[in-house]
PAKE-905360 format. One record per residue (C-alpha): residue number from 0; residue in one letter; x, y, z. Coordinates in steps of 0.05 Angstrom, whole numbers. Layout:
! residues N
KOLDO_num_residuo_u_v_w
KOLDO_NUM_A_X_Y_Z
...
! end
This chain:
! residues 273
KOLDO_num_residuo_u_v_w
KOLDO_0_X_143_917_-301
KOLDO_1_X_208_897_-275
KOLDO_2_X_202_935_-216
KOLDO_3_X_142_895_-202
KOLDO_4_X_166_827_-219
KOLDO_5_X_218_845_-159
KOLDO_6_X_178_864_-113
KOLDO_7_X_130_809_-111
KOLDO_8_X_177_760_-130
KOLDO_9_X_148_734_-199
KOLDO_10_X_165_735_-266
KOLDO_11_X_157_782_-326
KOLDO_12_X_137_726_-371
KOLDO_13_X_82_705_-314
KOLDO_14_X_55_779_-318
KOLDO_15_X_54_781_-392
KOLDO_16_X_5_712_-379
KOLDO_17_X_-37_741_-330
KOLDO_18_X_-44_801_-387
KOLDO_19_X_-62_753_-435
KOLDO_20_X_-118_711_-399
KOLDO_21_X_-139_771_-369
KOLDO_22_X_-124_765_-306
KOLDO_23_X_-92_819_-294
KOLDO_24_X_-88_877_-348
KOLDO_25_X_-30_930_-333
KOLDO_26_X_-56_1001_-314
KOLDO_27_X_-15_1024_-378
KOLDO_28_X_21_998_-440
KOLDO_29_X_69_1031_-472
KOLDO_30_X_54_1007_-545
KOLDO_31_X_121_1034_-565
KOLDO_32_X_163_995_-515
KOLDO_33_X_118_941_-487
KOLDO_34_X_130_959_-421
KOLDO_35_X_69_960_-376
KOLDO_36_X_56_992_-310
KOLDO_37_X_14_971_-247
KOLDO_38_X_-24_1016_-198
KOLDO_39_X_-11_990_-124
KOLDO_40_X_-82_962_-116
KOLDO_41_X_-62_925_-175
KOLDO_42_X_7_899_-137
KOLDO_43_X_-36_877_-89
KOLDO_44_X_-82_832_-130
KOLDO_45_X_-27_803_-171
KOLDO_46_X_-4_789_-97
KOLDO_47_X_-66_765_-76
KOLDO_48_X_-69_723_-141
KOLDO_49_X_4_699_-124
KOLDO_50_X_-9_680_-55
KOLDO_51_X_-83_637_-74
KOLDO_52_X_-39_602_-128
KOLDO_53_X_7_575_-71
KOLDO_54_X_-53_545_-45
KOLDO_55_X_-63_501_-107
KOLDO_56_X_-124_547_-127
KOLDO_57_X_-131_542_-207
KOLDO_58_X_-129_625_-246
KOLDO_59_X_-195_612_-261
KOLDO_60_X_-216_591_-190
KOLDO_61_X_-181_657_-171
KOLDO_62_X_-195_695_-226
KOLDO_63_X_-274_682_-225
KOLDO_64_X_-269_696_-140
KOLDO_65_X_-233_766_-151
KOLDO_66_X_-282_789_-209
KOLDO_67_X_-344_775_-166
KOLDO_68_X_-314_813_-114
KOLDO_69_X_-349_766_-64
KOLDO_70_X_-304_745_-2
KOLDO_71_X_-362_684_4
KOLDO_72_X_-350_653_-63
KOLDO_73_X_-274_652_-46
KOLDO_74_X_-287_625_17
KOLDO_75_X_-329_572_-8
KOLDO_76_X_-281_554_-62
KOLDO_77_X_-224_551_-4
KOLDO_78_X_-264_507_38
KOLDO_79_X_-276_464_-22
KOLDO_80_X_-202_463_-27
KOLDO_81_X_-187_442_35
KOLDO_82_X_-227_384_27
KOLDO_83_X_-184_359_-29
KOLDO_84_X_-124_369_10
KOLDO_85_X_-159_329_68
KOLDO_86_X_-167_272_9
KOLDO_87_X_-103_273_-8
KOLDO_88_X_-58_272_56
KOLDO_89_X_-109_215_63
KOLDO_90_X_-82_181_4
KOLDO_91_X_-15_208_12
KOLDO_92_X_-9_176_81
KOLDO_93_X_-34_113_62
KOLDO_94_X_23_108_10
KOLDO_95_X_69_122_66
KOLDO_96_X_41_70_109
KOLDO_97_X_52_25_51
KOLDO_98_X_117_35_35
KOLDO_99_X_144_28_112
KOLDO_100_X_105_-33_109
KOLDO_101_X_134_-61_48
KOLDO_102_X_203_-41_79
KOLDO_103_X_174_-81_142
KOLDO_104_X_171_-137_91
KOLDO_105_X_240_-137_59
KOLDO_106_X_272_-126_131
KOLDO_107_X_233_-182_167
KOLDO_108_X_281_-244_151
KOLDO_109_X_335_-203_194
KOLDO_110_X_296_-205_248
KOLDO_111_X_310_-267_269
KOLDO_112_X_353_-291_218
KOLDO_113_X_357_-344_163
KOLDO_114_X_367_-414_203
KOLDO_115_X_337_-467_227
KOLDO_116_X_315_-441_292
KOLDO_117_X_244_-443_308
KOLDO_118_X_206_-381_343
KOLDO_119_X_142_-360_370
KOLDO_120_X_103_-301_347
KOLDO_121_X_38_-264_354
KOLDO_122_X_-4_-240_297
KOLDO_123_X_-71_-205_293
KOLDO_124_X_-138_-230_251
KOLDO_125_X_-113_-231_176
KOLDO_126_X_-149_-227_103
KOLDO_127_X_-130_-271_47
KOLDO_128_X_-153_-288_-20
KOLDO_129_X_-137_-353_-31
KOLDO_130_X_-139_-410_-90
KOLDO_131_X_-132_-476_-92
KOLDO_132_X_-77_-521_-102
KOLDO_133_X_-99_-572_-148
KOLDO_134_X_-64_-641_-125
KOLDO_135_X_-40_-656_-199
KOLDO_136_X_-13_-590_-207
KOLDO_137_X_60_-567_-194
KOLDO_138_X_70_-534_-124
KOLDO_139_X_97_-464_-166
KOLDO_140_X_62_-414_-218
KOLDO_141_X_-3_-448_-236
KOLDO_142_X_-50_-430_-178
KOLDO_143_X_-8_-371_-170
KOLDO_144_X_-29_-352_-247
KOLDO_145_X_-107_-363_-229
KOLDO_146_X_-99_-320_-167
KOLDO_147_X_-80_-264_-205
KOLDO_148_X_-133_-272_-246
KOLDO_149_X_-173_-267_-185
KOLDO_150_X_-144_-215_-157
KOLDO_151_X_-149_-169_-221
KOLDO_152_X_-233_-185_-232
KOLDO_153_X_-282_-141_-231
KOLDO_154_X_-311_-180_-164
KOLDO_155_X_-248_-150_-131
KOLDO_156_X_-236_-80_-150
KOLDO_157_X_-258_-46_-86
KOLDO_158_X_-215_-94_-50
KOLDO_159_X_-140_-70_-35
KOLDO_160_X_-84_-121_-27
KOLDO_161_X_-17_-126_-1
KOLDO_162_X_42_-144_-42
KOLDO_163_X_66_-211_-2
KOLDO_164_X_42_-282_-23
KOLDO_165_X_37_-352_10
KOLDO_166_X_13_-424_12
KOLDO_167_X_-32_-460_65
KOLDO_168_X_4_-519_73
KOLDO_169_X_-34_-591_98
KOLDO_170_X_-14_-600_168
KOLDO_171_X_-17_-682_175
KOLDO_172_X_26_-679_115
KOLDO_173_X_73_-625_149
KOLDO_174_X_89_-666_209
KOLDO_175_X_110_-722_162
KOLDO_176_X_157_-675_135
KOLDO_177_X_123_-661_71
KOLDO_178_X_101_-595_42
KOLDO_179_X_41_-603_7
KOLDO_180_X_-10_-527_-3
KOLDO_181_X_-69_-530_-10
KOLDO_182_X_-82_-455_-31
KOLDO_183_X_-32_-401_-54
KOLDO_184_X_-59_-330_-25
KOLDO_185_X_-42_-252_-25
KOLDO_186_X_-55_-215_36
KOLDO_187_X_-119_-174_33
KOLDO_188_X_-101_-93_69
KOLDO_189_X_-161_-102_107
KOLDO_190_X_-221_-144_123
KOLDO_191_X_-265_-140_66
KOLDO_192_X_-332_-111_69
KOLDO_193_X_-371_-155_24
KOLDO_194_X_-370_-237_17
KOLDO_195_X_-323_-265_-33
KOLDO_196_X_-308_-330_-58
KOLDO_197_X_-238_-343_-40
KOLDO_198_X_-229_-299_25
KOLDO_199_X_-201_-345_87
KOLDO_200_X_-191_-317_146
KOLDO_201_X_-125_-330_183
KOLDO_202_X_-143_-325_258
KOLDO_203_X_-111_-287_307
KOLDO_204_X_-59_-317_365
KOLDO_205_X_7_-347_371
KOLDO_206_X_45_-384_323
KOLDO_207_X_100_-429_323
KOLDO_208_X_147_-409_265
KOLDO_209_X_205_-418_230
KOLDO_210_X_238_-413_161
KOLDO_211_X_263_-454_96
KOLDO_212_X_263_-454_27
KOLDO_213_X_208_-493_18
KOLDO_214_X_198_-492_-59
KOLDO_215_X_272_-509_-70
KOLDO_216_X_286_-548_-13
KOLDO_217_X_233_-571_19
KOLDO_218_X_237_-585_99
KOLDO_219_X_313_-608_88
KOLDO_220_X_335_-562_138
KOLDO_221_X_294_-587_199
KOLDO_222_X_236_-639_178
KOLDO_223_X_249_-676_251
KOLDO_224_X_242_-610_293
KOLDO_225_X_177_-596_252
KOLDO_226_X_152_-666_262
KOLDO_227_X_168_-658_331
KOLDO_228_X_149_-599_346
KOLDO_229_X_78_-594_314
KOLDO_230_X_52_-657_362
KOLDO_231_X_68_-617_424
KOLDO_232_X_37_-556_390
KOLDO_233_X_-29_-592_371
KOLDO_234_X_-64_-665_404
KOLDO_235_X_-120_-668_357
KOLDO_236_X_-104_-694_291
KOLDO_237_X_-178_-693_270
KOLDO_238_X_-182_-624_280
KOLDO_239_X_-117_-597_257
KOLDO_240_X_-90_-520_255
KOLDO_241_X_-83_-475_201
KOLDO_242_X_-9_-477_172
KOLDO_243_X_16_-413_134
KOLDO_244_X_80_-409_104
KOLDO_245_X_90_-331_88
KOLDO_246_X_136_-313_18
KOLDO_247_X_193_-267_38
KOLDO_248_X_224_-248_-26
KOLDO_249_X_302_-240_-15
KOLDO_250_X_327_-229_-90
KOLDO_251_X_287_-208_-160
KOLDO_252_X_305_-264_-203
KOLDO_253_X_285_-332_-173
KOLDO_254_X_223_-332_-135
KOLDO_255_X_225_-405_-136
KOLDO_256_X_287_-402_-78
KOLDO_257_X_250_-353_-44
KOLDO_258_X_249_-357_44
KOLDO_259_X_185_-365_70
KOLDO_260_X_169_-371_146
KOLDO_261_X_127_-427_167
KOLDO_262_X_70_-409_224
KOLDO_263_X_34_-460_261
KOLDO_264_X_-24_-436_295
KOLDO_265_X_-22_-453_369
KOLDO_266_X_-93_-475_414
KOLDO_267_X_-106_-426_462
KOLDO_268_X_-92_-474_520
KOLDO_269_X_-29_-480_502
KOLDO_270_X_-14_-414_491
KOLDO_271_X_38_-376_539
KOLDO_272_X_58_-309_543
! end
């Protein structure tokens, strides 16, 4: 047996197994010793066996393909197999993608930097699910509480989210240098297939942008180059743009003091490339 165990590369204790499921029984036993010997067709099938296994194929799988002697029925249970490989380099992948997106996230704030510069950027359609603010409510925690809630109902469990939170802020009370939300959101993965309560779209284009600690410090940094800013961005009051301010999280401890990046959707007229 040890011969055998050699030459194909597997271990005694494995072929003692495949004796006792029946798998494999040894052309001979010596009851005295224990030791067992193997014809070479039977090399080859404990090869065989060896070389299925590597293909994530279960003994029995294997086992019930090799007794029937039918090269169909192991084809169809390969195909089969394949097909749950397909499903999960699917899934495997999409882990991946999440990951180097959530690395995305923790790397963005370098980028451009924590200051009070202002930028432009460009951003596809978006997905959020979003709740209310309530005016008498503090800014932190309490809508943030209800949205997990949300989140974590039966209504949603087909939906997928991304791990990165924000407020809509109120844009009149933006360019008077006040932060006030009116919804606290997570980022949907993609645009949903059924009608929720709660979803907002955030529309694709440019966006005027730039960052502050808004929960801890409000718009100390640069309240007159928002103010200033957002009336060359946008003429009509009555019909003002969506604000976003996007949560980077830069430390584990104090969300409150977290950066987030303000984005001011810009009218298409006053777009430039």
């Amino acid at each position: 047996m040890c011969e055998v165990s050699k030459l194909i590369g597997i271990s005694s204790q494995t072929l003692r197994y495949y004796d006792k499921i029946g798998v494999v029984k040894p052309a001979f036993v010596n009851e005295a010793t224990g030791y067992r010997r193997y014809t070479y067709d039977q090399i080859n099938y404990i090869d065989r066996i060896k070389y299925l296994q590597d293909f994530g194929l279960s003994l029995d799988e294997i086992r019930s393909s090799l007794e029937s002697n039918s090269v169909d029925d192991l084809v169809e249970k390969l195909e089969k197999h394949t097909l749950t490989i397909d499903a999960e380099i699917k899934r495997l992948t999409e882990i991946k993608n999440d990951i180097c997106s959530y690395i995305k996230y923790y790397r963005h704030t370098d980028d451009c930097g924590f200051n009070s510069l202002p930028f432009r950027d460009k951003r596809p359609d978006t997905y959020v699910l979003a709740e209310p603010v309530n005016s008498n409510e503090p800014i932190y925690g309490y809508a943030g509480y209800r949205l997990t809630q949300k989140k974590n109902s039966a209504e949603f469990k087909n939906c997928r989210f991304i791990r990165q939170n924000g407020y809509i802020l109120d844009y009149k009370s933006l360019i008077e240098g006040k932060i006030v939300p009116t919804h606290y959101y997570i980022y949907m993965k993609e645009k949903p297939q059924e009608k929720h309560d709660g979803i907002i779209k955030i529309p694709a284009g440019n966006y005027f942008c730039l960052r502050s600690k808004i929960l801890s410090d409000g718009l100390s940094d640069s309240p007159e180059l928002i103010k200033n800013a957002a009336d060359k961005i946008w003429d009509d009051i009555n019909s003002p743009p969506i604000v976003i301010a996007d949560e980077y999280e830069d430390n584990f401890n104090s969300f409150n003091n977290c950066i987030y990046e303000i984005q001011i959707h810009m009218p298409k007229d006053k777009n430039r490339e």
